[in-house]
LUMNUVEX-196522 format. One record per residue (C-alpha): residue number from 1; residue in three letters; x, y, z. Coordinates in steps of 0.5 Angstrom, whole numbers, plus 500, padded with zeros to 3 digits. Layout:
<pts>
     n   res    xx    yy    zz
   NUM   ALA     X     Y     Z
...
</pts>
This chain:
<pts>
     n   res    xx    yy    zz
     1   UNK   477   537   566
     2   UNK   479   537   573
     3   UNK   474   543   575
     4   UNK   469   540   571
     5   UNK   470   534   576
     6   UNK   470   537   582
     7   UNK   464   541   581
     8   UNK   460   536   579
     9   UNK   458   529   582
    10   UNK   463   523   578
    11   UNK   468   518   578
    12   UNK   471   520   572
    13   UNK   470   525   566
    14   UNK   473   526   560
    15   UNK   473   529   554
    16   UNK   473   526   546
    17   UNK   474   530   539
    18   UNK   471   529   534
    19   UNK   475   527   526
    20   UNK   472   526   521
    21   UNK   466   519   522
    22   UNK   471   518   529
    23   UNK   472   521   535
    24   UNK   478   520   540
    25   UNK   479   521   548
    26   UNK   483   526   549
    27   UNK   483   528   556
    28   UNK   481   525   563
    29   UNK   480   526   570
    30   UNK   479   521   576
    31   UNK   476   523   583
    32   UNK   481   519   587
    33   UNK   486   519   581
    34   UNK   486   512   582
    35   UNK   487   508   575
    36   UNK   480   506   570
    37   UNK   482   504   564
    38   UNK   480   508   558
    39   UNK   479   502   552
    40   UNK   482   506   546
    41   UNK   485   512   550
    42   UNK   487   516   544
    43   UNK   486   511   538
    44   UNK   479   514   533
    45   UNK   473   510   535
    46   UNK   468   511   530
    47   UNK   462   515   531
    48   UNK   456   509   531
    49   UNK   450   509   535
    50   UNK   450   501   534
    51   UNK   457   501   538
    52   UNK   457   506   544
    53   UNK   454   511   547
    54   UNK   457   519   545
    55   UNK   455   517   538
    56   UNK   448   519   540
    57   UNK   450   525   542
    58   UNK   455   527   536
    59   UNK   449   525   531
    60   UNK   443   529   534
    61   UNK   448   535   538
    62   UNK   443   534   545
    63   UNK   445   532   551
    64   UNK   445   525   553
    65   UNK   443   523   561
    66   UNK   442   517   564
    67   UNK   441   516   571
    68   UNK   441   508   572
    69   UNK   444   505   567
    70   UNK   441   498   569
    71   UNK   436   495   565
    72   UNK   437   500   559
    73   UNK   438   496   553
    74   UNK   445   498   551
    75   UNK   450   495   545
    76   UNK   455   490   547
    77   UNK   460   493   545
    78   UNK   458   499   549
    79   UNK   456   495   555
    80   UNK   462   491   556
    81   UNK   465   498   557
    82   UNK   460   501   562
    83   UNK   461   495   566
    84   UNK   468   494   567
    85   UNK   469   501   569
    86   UNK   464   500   573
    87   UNK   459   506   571
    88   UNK   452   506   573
    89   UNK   449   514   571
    90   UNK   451   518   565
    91   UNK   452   525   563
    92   UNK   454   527   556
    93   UNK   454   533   553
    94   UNK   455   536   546
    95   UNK   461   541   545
    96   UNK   459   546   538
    97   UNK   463   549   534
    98   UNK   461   552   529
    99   UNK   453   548   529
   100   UNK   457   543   529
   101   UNK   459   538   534
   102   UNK   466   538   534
   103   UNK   467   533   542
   104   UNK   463   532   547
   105   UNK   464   532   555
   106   UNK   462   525   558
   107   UNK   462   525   566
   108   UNK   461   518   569
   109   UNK   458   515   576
   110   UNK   459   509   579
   111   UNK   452   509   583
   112   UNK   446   511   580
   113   UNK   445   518   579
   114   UNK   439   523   577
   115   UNK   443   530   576
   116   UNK   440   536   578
   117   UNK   438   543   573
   118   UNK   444   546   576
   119   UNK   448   541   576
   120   UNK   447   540   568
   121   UNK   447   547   566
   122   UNK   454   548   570
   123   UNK   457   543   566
   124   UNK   454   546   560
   125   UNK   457   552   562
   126   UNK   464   548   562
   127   UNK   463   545   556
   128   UNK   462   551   552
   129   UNK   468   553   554
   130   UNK   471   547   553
   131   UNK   468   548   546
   132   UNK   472   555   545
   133   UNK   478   552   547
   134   UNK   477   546   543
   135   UNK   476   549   536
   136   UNK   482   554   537
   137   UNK   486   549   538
   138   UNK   483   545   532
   139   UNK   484   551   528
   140   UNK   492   552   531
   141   UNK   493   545   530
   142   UNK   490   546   522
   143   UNK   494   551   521
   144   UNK   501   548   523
   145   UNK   498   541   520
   146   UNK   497   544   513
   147   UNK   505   548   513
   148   UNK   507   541   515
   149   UNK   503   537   510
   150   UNK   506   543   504
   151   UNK   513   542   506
   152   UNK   513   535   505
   153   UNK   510   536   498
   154   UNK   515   540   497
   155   UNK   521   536   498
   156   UNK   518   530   494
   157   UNK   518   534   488
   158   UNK   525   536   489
   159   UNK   527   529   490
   160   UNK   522   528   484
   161   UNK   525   533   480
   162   UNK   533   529   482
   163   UNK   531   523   480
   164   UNK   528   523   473
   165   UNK   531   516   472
   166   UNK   529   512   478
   167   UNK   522   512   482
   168   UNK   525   509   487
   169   UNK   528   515   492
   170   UNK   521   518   490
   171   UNK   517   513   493
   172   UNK   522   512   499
   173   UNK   522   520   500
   174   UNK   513   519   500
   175   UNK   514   513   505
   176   UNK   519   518   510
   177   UNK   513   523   510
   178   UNK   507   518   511
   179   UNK   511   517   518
   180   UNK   512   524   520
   181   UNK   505   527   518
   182   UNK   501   521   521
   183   UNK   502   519   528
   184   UNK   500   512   528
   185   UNK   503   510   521
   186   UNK   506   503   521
   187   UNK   508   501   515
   188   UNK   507   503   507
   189   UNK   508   500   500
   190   UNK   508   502   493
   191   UNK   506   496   489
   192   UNK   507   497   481
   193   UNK   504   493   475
   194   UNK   508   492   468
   195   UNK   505   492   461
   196   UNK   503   484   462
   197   UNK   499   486   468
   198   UNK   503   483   473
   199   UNK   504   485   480
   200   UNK   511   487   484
   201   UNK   513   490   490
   202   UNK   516   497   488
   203   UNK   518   499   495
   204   UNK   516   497   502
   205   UNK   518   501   509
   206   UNK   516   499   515
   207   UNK   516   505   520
   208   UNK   521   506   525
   209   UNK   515   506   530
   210   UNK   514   500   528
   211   UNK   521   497   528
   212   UNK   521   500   535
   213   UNK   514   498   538
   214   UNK   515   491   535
   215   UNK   521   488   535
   216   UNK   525   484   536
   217   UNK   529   485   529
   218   UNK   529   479   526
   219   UNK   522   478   526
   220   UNK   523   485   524
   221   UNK   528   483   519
   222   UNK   524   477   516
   223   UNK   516   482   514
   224   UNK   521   487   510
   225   UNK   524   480   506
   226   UNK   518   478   506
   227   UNK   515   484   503
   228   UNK   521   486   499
   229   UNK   521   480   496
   230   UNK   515   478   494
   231   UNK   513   474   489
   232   UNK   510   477   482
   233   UNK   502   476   481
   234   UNK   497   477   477
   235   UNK   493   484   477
   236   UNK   487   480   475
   237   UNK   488   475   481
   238   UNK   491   481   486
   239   UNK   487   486   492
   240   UNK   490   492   486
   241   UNK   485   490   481
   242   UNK   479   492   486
   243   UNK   482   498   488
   244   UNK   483   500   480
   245   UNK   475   497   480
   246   UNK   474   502   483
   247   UNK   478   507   482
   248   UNK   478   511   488
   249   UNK   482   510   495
   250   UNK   479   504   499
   251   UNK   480   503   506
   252   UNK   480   497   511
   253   UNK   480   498   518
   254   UNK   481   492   520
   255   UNK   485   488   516
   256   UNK   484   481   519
   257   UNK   477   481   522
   258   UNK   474   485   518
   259   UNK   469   483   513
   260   UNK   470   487   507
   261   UNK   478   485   506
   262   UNK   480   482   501
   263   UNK   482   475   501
   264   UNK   490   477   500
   265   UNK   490   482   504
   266   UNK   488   479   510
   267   UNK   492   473   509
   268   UNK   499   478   508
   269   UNK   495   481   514
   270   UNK   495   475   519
   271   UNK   502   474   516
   272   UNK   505   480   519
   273   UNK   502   480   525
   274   UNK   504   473   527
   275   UNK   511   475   526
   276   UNK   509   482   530
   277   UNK   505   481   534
   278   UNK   501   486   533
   279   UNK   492   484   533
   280   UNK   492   487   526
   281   UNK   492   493   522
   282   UNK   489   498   518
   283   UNK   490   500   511
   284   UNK   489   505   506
   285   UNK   490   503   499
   286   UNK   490   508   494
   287   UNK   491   507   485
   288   UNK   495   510   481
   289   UNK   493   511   475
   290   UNK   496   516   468
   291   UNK   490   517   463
   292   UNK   487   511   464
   293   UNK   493   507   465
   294   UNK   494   502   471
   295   UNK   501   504   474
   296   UNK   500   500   481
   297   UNK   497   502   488
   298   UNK   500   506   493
   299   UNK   499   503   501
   300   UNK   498   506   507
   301   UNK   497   502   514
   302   UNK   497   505   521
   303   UNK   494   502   527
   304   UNK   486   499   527
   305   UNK   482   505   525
   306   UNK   478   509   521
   307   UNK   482   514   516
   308   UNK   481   521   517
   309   UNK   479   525   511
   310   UNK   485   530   512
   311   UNK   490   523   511
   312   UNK   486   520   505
   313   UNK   487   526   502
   314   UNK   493   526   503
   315   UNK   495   519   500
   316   UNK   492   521   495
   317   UNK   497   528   494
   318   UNK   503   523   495
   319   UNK   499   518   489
   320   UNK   500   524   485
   321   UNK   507   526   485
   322   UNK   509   518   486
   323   UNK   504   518   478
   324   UNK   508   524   477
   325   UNK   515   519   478
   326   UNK   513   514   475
   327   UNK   513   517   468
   328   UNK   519   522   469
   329   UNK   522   515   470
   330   UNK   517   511   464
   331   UNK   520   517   459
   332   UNK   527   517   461
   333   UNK   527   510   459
   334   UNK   524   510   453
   335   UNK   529   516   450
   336   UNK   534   512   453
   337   UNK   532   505   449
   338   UNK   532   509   444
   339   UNK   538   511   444
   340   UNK   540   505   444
   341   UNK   536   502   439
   342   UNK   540   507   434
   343   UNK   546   506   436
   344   UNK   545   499   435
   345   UNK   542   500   429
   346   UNK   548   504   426
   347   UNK   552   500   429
   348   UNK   550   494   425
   349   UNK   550   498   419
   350   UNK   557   500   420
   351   UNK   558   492   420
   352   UNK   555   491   414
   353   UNK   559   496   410
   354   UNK   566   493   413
   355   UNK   564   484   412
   356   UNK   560   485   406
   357   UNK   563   478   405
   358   UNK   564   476   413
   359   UNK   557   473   414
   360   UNK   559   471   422
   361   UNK   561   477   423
   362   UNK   555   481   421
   363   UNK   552   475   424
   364   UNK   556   476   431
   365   UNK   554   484   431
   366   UNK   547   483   430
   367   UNK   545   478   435
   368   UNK   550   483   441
   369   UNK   546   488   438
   370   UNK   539   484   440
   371   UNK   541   482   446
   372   UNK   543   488   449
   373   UNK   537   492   446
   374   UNK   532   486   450
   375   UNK   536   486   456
   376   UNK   537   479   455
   377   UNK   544   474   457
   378   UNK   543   470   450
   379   UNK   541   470   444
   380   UNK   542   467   437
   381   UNK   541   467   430
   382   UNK   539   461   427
   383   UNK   540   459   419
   384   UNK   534   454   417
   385   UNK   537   447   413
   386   UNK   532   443   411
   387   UNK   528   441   417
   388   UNK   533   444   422
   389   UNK   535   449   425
   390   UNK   543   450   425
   391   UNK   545   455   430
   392   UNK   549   461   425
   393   UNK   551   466   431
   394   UNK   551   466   438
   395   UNK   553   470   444
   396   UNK   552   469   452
   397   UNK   552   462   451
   398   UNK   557   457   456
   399   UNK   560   452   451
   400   UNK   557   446   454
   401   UNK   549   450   451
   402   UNK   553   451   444
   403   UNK   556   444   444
   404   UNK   549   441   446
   405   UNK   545   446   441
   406   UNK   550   444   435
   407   UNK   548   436   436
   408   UNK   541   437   437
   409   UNK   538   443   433
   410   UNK   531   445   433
   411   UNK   527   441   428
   412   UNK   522   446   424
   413   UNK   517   440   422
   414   UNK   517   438   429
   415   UNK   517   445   432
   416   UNK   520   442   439
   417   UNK   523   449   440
   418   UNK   521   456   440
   419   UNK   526   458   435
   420   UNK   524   452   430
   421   UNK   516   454   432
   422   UNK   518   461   429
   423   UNK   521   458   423
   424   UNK   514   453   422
   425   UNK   509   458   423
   426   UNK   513   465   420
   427   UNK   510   468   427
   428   UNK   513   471   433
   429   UNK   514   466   438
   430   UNK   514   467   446
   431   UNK   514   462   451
   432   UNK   514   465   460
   433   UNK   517   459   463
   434   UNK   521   454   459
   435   UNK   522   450   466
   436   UNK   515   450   468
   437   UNK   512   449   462
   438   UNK   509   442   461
   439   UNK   510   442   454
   440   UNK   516   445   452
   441   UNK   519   439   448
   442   UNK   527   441   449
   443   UNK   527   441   457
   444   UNK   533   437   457
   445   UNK   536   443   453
   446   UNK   533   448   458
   447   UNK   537   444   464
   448   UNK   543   445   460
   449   UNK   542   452   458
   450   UNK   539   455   465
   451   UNK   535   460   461
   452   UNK   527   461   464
   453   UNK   524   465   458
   454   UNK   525   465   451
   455   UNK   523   470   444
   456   UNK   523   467   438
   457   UNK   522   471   431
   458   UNK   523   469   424
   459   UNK   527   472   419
</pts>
């Protein structure tokens, strides 16, 4: 680089590397030493000629002179560049490896400048050194690259093969190896969807680049509370459904300004942000699907940018395993539930042969045994009288909810609670929220009582 400057006519040359649809500056060399900023100096900018210049030389692999640059219609984006650095003439050149344009070699003048043949074929010359340099290291750095990438394979599926029951250490172990593996990597979230197509945050970890780059803690603390904690959604009304739409990885290089993002993924953008302090982000959201089934997304954000395809592809290698995780975790609980569901089942059968005549009792035991198969804190078994329903057996309730139920059953013909809407309709009954429920007849109960969902079934 430094040869290259002093050899040729400049005030500043520098050298960009090609990945994927981007390219990124990676070295520089000033005449005087004296600081000019580099905008994105080692971020991916992307290869566009509607936005700058070396774009024209990475898409049509010949060189670019301009020996004045004023009155040239030049992109916005481009001349604002030029004329904060002062640039007046431009020499660009393309770097070939393997008929390909892997980087240029760009040399700038901060006065009007015509170079010469001679001028042009030496800078030629050291371009195509530069080219052999760059593709050796580039094969280097490929070669080191995938041996990191196959050992951080390799130590997801250890964990996936230690945790059978719980994905959790899986998706913790894919979110470290996001951070070793890319560079620039802020944070990654796995998102997963249940049988009622709700969405929930399975795991969120901010990176501890991010964590030191940000700051301060609270702030910190406050986005991964958030994050943790956020509330569940609907699949239909969430970024998710999009990504399952279009069944591939979707990438969003700036998640705040950019026109394609989703309506929610900007907003938890500018959340984060705010809290931060960083301008914005950008994110690769990859779904998680087993023979056709919509498990959740897994996440990736990093600073503004274009993915390469190297790093796509990668996300989707851990989406794999984190797929592969999720149904370890999904078989282990339904073998384990039932289990128990035998177990409760023989339990129950064992009741009946010792309280032939001791109905409380069998009632008891079954009703522990439902609770306990559905996860739920109460439960209770209803005897129908008439027009009402007079509770026969109940567990997990506190006194004051069994006092309040035995002063004021559920009425069948007024069907003003889910137990006695099972008994009029004969069908199972089921109801989300009873505290949100404008017609839920029974909310007094409810505020006694504490519970949010309810199950009916009739007998």
């Amino acid at each position: 680089m430094f040869s290259v400057q002093r050899l040729v006519p400049s005030q500043l040359v520098w050298l960009g590397y090609r990945r994927d649809s981007c390219f990124q500056v990676v070295a520089t060399a000033k005449r005087d030493q004296a600081l000019i900023e580099i905008p994105d100096h080692g971020s991916l900018l992307p290869i566009d000629v509607a936005r700058n210049l070396p774009s024209r030389v990475f898409i049509g692999r010949e060189l670019l002179h301009i020996p004045d640059m004023n009155g040239l219609a030049l992109p916005p984006e481009a001349r604002e560049v030029y004329e904060r650095r002062g640039v007046r003439s431009l020499l660009i050149l393309p770097l070939m490896w393997s008929d390909q344009c892997s980087g240029v070699l760009a040399i700038e003048h901060d006065r009007p400048y015509a170079y010469d043949e001679d001028e042009v074929s030496l800078a030629q010359a050291m371009a195509d050194q530069a080219a052999i340099a760059l593709g050796q290291s580039r094969l280097f750095a490929d070669v080191q690259q995938a041996k990191r990438e196959r050992k951080a394979s390799a130590d997801v599926l250890e964990v996936v093969s230690s945790s059978t029951g719980d994905p959790v250490p899986v998706f913790d172990a894919i979110l470290q190896r996001f951070e070793q593996l890319i560079h620039d990597a802020m944070g990654s979230t796995v998102s997963l969807v249940d049988e009622h197509d709700i969405v929930r945050v399975g795991h969120f970890r901010l990176s501890e680049a991010a964590r030191r780059l940000f700051g301060p803690k609270d702030a910190v603390r406050k986005v991964e509370e958030a994050m943790r904690n956020r509330p569940p959604r609907s699949l239909v009304a969430s970024a998710s459904n999009d990504v399952f739409q279009d069944g591939r990885t979707r990438v969003f290089p700036d998640v705040v300004n950019g026109a394609e993002t989703p309506d929610e993924i900007r907003a938890t953008g500018v959340f984060i942000s705010s809290l931060l302090g960083a301008r914005t982000y950008a994110l690769a959201v990859t779904p998680l699907i087993k023979d056709g089934r919509r498990l959740g997304t897994i996440s990736l954000a990093c600073t503004p940018r274009q993915f390469e395809s190297r790093e796509i592809h990668l996300i989707e290698s851990f989406a794999h395993q984190a797929v592969i995780a999720l149904e370890n975790a999904r078989l282990f609980r339904e073998t384990q539930e039932a289990l128990a569901r035998q177990t409760a089942t023989a339990d129950v059968l064992k009741a009946i042969s010792r309280s032939t005549f001791d109905l409380p009792a069998l009632m008891k035991t079954l009703i522990t045994a439902v609770a306990g198969l559905c996860d739920a804190p109460m439960g209770g078994i209803f005897r129908v009288e008439g027009d009402l329903c007079i509770p026969e057996a109940l567990v997990g309730l506190s006194s004051s909810f069994a006092d309040h139920l035995a002063t004021h059953p559920p009425s069948v013909s007024r069907q003003d609670g889910i137990t006695a809407r099972a008994a009029a309709t004969g069908q199972p009954t089921q109801l989300l929220d009873a505290s949100s429920d404008a017609g839920y007849m029974r909310s007094g109960e409810q505020e006694v009582g504490g519970y949010r969902t309810l199950l009916g079934v009739p007998i």
